[in-house]
N, C-alpha and C positions, 0 to 999 in steps of 0.2 A: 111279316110285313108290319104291323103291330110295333114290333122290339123296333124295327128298325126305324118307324116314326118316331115313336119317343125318345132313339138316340137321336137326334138328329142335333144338330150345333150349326154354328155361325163363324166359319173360318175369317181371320183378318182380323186387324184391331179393332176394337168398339172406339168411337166416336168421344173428342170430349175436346176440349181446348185447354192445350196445354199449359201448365203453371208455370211455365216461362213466357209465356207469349207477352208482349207487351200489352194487352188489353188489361190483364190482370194487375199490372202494377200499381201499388198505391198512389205514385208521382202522376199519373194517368188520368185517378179516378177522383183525384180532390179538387180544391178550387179554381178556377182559372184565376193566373199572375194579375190580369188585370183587371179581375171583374169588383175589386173597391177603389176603382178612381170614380170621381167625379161623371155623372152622366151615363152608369150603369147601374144596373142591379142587378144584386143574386135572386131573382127570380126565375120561373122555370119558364120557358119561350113557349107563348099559343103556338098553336097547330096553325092558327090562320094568321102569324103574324103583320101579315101588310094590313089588316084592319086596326092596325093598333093608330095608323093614320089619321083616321077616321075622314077617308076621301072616298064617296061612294062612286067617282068618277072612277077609281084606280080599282075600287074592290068589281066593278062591272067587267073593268078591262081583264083582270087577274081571271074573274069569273070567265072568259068565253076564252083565254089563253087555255087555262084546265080541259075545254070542252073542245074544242080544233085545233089545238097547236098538233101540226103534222111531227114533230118527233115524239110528241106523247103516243099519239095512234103506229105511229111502228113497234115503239116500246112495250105497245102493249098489243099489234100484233106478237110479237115476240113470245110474250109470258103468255099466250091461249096458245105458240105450238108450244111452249117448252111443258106447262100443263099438257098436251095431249099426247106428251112424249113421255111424260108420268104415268098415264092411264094406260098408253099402247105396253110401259115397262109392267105395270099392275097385272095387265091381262096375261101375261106370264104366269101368272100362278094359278091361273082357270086351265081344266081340261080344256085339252086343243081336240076337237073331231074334224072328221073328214069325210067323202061320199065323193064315191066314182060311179061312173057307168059306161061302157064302149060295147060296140058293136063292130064287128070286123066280117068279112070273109077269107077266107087264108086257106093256105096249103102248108100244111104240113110236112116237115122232113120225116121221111120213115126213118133213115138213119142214127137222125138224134134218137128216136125211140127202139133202133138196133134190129129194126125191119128191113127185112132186102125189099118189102112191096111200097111204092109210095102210098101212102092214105088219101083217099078223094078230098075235094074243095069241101070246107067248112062252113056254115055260117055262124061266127062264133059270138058269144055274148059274157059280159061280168058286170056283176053290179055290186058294190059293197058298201060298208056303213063300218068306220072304225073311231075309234076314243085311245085317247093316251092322257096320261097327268105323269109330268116331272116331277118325283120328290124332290123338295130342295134340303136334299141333307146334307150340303155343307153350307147351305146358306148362300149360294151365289145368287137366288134372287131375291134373297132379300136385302143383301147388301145392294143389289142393281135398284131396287127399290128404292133403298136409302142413298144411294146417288142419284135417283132421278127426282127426289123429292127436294135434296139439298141444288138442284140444278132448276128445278122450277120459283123454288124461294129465293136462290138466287137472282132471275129474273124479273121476281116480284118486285127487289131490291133495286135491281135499275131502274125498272118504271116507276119508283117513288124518287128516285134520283132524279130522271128525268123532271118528271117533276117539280121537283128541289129549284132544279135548273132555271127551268123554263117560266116559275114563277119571281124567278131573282131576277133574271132578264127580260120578263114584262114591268116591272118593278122600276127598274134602271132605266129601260127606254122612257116611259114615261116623266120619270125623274128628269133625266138629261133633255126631254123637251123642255119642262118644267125651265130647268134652269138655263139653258137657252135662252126662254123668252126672256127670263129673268132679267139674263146676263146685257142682250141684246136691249132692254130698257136702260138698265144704268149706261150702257155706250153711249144710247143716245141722248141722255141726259149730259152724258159726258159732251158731247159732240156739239149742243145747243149751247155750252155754255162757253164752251172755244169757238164761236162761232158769234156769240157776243162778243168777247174779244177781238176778234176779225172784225168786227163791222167797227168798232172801238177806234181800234188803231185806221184803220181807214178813213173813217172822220178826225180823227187828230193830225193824219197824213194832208185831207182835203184842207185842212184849219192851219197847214202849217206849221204845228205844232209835235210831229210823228214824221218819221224815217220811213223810208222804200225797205231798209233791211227789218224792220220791225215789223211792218206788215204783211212780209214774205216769211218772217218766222212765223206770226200766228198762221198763217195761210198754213206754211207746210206742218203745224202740230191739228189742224183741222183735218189736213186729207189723211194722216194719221188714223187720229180716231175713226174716219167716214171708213179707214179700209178696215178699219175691225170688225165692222159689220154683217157684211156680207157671210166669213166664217160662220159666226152667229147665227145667222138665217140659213144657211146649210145644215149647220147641226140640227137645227129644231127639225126641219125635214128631214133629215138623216133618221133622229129618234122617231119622228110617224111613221117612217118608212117602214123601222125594223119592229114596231110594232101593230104595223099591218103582217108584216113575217109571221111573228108570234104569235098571232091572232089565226092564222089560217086564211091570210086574206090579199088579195091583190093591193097594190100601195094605191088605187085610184077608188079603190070600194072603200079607205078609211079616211072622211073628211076631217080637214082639221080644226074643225068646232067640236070633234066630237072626242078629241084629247087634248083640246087647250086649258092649260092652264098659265096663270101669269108668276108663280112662283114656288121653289120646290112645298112636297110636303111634309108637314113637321110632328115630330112626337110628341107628344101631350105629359108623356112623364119618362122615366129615367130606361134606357132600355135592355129588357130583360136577357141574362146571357147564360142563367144557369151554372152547372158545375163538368168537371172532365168525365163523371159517371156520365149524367144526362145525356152529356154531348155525346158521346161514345154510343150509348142504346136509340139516340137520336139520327144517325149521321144514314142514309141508307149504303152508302159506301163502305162503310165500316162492316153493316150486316151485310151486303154481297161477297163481300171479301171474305168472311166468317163461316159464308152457306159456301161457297167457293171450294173452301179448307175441306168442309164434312164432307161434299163430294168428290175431292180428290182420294179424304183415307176414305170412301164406300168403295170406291175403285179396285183398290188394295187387295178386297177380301173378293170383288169379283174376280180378280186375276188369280187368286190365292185358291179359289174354288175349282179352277184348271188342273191342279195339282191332284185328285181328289176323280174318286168313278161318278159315274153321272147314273142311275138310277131312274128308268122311266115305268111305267103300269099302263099298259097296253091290252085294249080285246077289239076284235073285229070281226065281222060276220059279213057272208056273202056268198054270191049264188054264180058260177062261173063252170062253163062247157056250153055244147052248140047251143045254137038260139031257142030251137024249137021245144028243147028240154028242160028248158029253166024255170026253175019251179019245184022241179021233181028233187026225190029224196038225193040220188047220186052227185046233181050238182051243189049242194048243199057246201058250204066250208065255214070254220068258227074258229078261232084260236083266240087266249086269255092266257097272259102269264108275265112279267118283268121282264126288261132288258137291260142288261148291266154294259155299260161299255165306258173305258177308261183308254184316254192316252197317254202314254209313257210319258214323261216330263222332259222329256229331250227334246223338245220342238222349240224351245225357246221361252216358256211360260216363267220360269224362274228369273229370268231376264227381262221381261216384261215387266214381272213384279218387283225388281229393283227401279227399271224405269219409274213405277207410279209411285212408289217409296221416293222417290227424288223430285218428284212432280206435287207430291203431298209437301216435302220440306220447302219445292219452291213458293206454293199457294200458302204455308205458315209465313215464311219470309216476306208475302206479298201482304199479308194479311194485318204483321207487323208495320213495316211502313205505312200500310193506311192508317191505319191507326197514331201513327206517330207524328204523319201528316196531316193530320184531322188538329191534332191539338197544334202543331206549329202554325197552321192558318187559320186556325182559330185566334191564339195567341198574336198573331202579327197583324190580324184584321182586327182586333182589338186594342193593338197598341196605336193604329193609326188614326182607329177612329175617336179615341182619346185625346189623343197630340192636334190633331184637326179641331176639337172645341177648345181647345187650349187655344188654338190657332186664331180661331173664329172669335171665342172672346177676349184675345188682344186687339182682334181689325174692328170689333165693334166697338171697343173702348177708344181706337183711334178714331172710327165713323163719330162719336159721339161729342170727343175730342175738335173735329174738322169743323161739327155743323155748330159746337160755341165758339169757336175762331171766325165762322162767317157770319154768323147773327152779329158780334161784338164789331167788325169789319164795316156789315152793314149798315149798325146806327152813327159808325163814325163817318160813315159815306156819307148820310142821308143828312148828317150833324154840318160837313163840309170840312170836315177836319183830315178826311182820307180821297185822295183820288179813287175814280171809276176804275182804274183797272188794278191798282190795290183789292178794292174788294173783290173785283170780279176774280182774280189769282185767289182768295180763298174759299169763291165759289167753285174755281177748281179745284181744290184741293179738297171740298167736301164730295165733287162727284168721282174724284178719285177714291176716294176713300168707299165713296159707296160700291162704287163698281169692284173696288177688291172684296167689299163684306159679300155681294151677291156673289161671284166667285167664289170664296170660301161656303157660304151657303149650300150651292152648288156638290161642292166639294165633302160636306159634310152629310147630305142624303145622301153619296155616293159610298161615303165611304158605311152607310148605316146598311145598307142593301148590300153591300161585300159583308160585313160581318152577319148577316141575317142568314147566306147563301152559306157562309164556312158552318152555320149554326146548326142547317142542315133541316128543319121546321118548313112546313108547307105542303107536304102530301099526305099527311094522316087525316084529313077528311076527305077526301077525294076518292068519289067511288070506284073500288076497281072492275075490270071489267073481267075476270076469272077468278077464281076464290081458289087458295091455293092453301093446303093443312100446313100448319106451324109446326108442326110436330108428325111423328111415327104415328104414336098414340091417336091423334086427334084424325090422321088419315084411316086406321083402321077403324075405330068408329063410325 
């Protein structure tokens, strides 16, 4: 027994990630294409990036998203079974015992015992106490081990995903109320001042001096603007609504003083986006897909263990014949000794194990694309939120552009050298202007909260609610 523990080995391949895989590539692991434009930096992304804000309205909100957003609490029901489906695999490698006891009364066949006389009614009784321990001497459970570990870390990796998620889109909602409000002031700025013009032409219409079609054009550029509105005030409700969602909350439990704000929030300095390593050991999609891989090849070598006799150590003891005699030396019974049993390989088992060999190449190939599409969305959510302040600082060059055409407009007014509705036309054209910059505003924490979410940042402080070992190593400890 002895020889045969210390032969013992680990059928199936050993675990590693392959030097093909795409994680490994240099093109992968260097800088992001667009992380030296203007309004980035190669720094490395906080853990709690939405505090880079510095809006303790949004870090309160983020805070109670963490704490009752109902898909975190499934995600991490989740990861407490897939944990206890670790521990039920663990206990696999403890001695399994057993204990019986019956009481019968019975008739016995004489026959079966090659008697012409039948035997009288019995009152029969057994009671026993037995122990076995599976050697694992081809390793099948500790390769089951090592899939139920890489299937718990796996799960670990959703619920930080989850996570990831769920704070991108408390983020956003807030944001897009934010800009809402925003948007819905510049309208109405816009709205009042087409609406001087309306009252304008109308008194030029009363004075004799203004047309019937001129006062029906500004009229119909006024119910214009009036219909933008309303969208407007939908969306702002729309974002409370869906982050009463996030929050764990009915939409009449979240008032809306208690997520107003009147304009998005803004970064204080350049924002940080790191490089293709970081993002890669960052992303938790990356490492589920990764823990994914190990427990498809751990699979391998459990099916591969099929091939191979199964070895158990076995002893049991017990006390069995009539009732009234138990006890005594004759009912006595004991046996200790191995059981070897082996299935022929002809049941399918070789077949199986090409199945998980094909199931391992598809979880590489899966693992690959994540990985590949980790940096294309990172790369595209960085291209756009680039191109947006590029965008944002031509409409504010125009905003800034608008409001010296209507100051210069105005003293020519006030001079008597410009007609009222001279000026008042580059009073439009300054609320024009403004209402595109708040829109781009808008558009620009949007696109800051998409690049945040590809960045993958947001659940590495956030306490889990099952502790799950990173390693073999650190589980057998």
């Amino acid at each position: 027994m002895a020889a045969c523990l210390c032969a013992c080995t680990t059928v199936g391949p050993d675990y590693r990630v392959p030097d093909h895989a795409a994680v490994r590539a240099s093109a992968a692991n260097g800088p992001l294409q667009g992380a030296s434009a203007p309004g980035v930096a190669i720094a490395p992304v906080p853990d709690d990036w939405w505090r880079l804000y510095e809006d303790p309205q949004l870090d309160r909100l983020v805070a109670q998203a963490l704490a009752a957003n109902t898909d975190i609490r499934a995600a991490a029901a989740n990861l407490r079974r897939a944990v206890a489906l670790l521990h039920e695999v663990e206990s696999e490698n403890l001695p399994q015992g057993s204990a019986g006891a019956s009481v019968s009364r019975a008739q016995l066949s004489g026959e079966s015992f090659l008697q012409p006389l039948q035997p009288p009614v019995f009152n029969l009784g057994d009671l026993g106490l037995g122990v076995s321990y599976l050697i694992d001497f081809f390793g099948q459970l500790a390769r089951a081990d090592e899939a139920a570990l890489a299937g718990a870390q796996a799960s670990a990796a959703t619920l930080d995903m989850v996570r990831v998620t769920v704070v991108a889109q408390t983020v956003r909602a807030y944001v897009q109320g934010c800009a809402a409000t925003h948007d819905l002031h510049a309208a109405t700025e816009q709205l009042a001042v087409q609406q001087r013009a309306l009252d304008a032409a109308r008194r030029l219409l009363a004075a004799g001096r203004g047309t019937p079609p001129e006062v029906a054009r500004e009229r119909g550029r006024a119910e214009v603007l009036r219909a933008a509105l309303p969208p407007l005030e939908a969306a702002r409700s729309a974002a409370r609504y869906r982050l009463a969602l996030l929050l764990g909350q009915p939409p009449a439990a979240l008032p809306a003083a208690d997520v107003a704000c009147d304009a998005e929030p803004t970064l204080r300095a350049p924002l940080p986006v790191g490089d293709g390593a970081a993002l890669l050991r960052r992303r938790p999609d990356v490492r589920q897909a990764e823990r994914e891989l190990a427990a498809a090849t751990a699979r391998i070598g459990v099916a591969t263990a099929d091939l191979y006799p199964s070895i158990r150590i076995g002893a049991s003891a017990g006390l069995t014949g009539v009732l009234g005699h138990l006890g005594s030396g004759p009912t006595a019974r004991w046996s200790v000794g191995p059981l070897l049993s082996w299935a022929w390989p002809t049941n399918g088992v070789r077949h199986r194990i090409h199945g998980l060999e094909a199931a391992a190449d598809a979880a590489l190939a899966r693992f690959d694309g994540v990985v590949l599409r980790a940096l294309q969305e990172t790369e595209t959510a960085l291209s756009a939120y680039t191109r947006e302040l590029d965008r944002h600082a031509a409409l504010h060059a125009a905003r800034e552009a608008a409001a010296q055409a209507a100051r210069q407009q105005r003293r020519l007014w006030q001079a008597g050298r410009l007609p009222y509705l001279a000026q008042l036309d580059a009073e439009r054209d300054l609320a024009a202007a403004e209402a595109a910059l708040a829109a781009s505003a808008g558009q620009v924490a949007a696109r800051q909260v998409d690049l945040f979410l590809v960045l993958g940042g947001g659940w590495q402080t956030a306490q889990k609610p099952a502790t799950v070992p990173t390693s073999m190593n650190e589980k057998n400890d």
